[in-house]
C-alpha positions as CSV (number, residue, x, y, z in Angstrom):
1,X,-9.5,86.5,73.6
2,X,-13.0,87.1,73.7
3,X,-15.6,84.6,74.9
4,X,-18.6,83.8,72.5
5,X,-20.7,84.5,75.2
6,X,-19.7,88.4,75.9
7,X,-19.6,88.4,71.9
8,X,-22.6,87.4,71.6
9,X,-23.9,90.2,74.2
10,X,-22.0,92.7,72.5
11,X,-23.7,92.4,69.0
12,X,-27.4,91.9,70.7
13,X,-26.6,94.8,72.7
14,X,-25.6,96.8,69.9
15,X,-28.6,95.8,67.5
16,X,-30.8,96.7,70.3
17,X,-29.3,100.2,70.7
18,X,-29.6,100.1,67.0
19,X,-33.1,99.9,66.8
20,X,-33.3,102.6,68.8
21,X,-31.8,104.8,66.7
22,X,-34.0,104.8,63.9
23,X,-34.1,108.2,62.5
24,X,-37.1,109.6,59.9
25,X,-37.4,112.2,57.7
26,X,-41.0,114.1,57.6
27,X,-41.6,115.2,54.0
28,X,-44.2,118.3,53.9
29,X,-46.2,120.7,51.7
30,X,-48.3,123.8,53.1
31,X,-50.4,125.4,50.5
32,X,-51.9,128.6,51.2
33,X,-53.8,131.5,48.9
34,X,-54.9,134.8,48.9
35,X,-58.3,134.7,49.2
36,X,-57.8,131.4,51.2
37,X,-60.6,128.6,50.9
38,X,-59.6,127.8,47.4
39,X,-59.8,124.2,46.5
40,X,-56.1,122.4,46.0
41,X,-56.0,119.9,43.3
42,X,-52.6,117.8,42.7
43,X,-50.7,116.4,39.8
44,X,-53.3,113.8,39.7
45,X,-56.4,115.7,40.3
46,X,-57.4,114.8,43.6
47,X,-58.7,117.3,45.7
48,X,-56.0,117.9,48.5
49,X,-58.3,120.1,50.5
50,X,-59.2,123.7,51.2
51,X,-56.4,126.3,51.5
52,X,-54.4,126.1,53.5
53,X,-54.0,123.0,53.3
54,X,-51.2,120.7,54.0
55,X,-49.9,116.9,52.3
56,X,-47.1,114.6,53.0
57,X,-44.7,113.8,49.6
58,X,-42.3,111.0,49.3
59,X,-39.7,112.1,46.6
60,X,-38.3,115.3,45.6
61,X,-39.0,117.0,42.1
62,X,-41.8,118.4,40.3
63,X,-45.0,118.8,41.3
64,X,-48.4,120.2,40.0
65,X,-50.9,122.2,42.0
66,X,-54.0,123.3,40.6
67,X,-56.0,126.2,42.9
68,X,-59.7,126.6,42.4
69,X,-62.2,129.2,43.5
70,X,-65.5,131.0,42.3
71,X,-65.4,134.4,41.2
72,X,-61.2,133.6,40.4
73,X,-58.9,132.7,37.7
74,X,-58.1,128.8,38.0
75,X,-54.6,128.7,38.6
76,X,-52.1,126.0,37.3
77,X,-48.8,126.0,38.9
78,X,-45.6,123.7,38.9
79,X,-42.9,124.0,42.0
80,X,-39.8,122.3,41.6
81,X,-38.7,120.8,45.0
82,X,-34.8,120.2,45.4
83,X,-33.4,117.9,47.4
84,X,-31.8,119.4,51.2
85,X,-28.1,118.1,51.9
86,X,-29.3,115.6,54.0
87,X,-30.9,113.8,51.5
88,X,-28.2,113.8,48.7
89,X,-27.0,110.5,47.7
90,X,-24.9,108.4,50.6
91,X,-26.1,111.1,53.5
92,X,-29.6,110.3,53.0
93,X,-28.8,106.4,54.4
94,X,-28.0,108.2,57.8
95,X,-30.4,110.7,58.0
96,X,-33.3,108.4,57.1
97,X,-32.2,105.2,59.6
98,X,-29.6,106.4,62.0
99,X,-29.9,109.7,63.1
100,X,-32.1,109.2,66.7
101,X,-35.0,112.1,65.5
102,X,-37.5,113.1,63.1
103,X,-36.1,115.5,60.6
104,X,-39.2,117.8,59.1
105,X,-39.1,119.0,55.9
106,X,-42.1,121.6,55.1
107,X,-42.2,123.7,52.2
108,X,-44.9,126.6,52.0
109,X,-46.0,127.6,49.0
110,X,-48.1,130.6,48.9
111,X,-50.0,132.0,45.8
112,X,-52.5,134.9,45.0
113,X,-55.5,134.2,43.0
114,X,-56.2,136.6,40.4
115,X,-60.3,137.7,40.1
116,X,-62.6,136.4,37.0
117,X,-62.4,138.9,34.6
118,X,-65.6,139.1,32.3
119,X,-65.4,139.5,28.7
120,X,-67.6,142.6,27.9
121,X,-70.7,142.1,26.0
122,X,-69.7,143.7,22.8
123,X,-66.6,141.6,22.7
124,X,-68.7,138.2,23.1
125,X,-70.9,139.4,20.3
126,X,-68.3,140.6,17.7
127,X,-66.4,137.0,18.5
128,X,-69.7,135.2,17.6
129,X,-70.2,137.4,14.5
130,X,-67.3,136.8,13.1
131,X,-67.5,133.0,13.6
132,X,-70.8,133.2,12.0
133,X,-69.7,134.7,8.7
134,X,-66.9,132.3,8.7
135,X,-69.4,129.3,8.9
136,X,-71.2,130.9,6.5
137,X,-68.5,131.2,4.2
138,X,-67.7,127.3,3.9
139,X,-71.2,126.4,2.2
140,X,-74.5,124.7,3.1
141,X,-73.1,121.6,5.1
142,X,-74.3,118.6,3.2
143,X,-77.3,116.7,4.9
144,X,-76.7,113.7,6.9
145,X,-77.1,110.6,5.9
146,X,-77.9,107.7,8.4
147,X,-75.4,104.8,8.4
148,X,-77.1,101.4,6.0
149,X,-77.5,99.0,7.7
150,X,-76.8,95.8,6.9
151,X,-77.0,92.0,8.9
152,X,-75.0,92.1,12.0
153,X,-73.0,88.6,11.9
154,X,-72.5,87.0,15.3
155,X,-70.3,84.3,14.1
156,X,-66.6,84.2,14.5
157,X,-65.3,82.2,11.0
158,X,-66.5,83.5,7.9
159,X,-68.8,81.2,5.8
160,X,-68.3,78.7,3.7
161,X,-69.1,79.0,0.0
């Protein structure tokens, strides 16, 4: 039989080697362009810095990037991010909390920015044209008239005949 005392040594002992064990997972993205220096926006529009450029992210899924520069197309993309094995359902208990390291998880994403192409002039002109005639073609708009105006009531209960 086992005294309460070396029980009691046994399960401090093994909580304290427990907390040792802590593992962590790093989660990672690495945005880079061609031309770099473009400005990285994310899902929410907050600017995640100047390519490359890198950001921690907590859950897997899909995410937004939006990749700004002058003298270049903006460009909208979404990446899907799957899960690794490590972090499927049941494994990701060990690999988060027991295993004794830190576990990175860094996804590179690489895109190439497309140059501003401008319209020529003839193009713009004929467009404008054409909307002209258009607007021409619905009649003389009919002239505003400003809002009456009547006695702005401040009270909250209507009044009493």
């Amino acid at each position: 039989m086992i005294s309460k005392s070396r029980l009691t040594a046994w399960l401090v002992s093994l909580l304290a080697g427990g907390a040792l064990l802590v593992g962590c997972v790093e989660r990672r993205f690495v945005v880079t362009t061609d031309p770099p220096s473009a400005i990285v926006y994310d899902e929410k529009s907050f600017p995640t810095g100047a390519s490359p450029t890198d950001r921690t992210f907590i859950y897997y899924g899909e995410y937004q990037f939006t990749l700004v520069r002058d003298g270049y197309e903006t460009l909208v993309v979404r990446e899907k991010v799957k899960a690794p094995f490590y972090e499927w359902f049941l494994l990701d208990f060990f690999s988060e909390n027991v295993i004794p390291c830190t576990i990175r998880d860094i996804r590179r994403f690489h895109y190439v920015l497309q140059p501003k192409q401008t319209p020529p002039e003839k193009a713009v002109l004929d467009s404008a044209n054409a909307l002209r005639q258009r607007g021409s073609a619905i009649g003389v708009p009919l002239p505003s008239q400003p809002p009456a105006a009547g006695p702005v009531s401040t009270t909250l209960m209507p009044p009493v005949p």
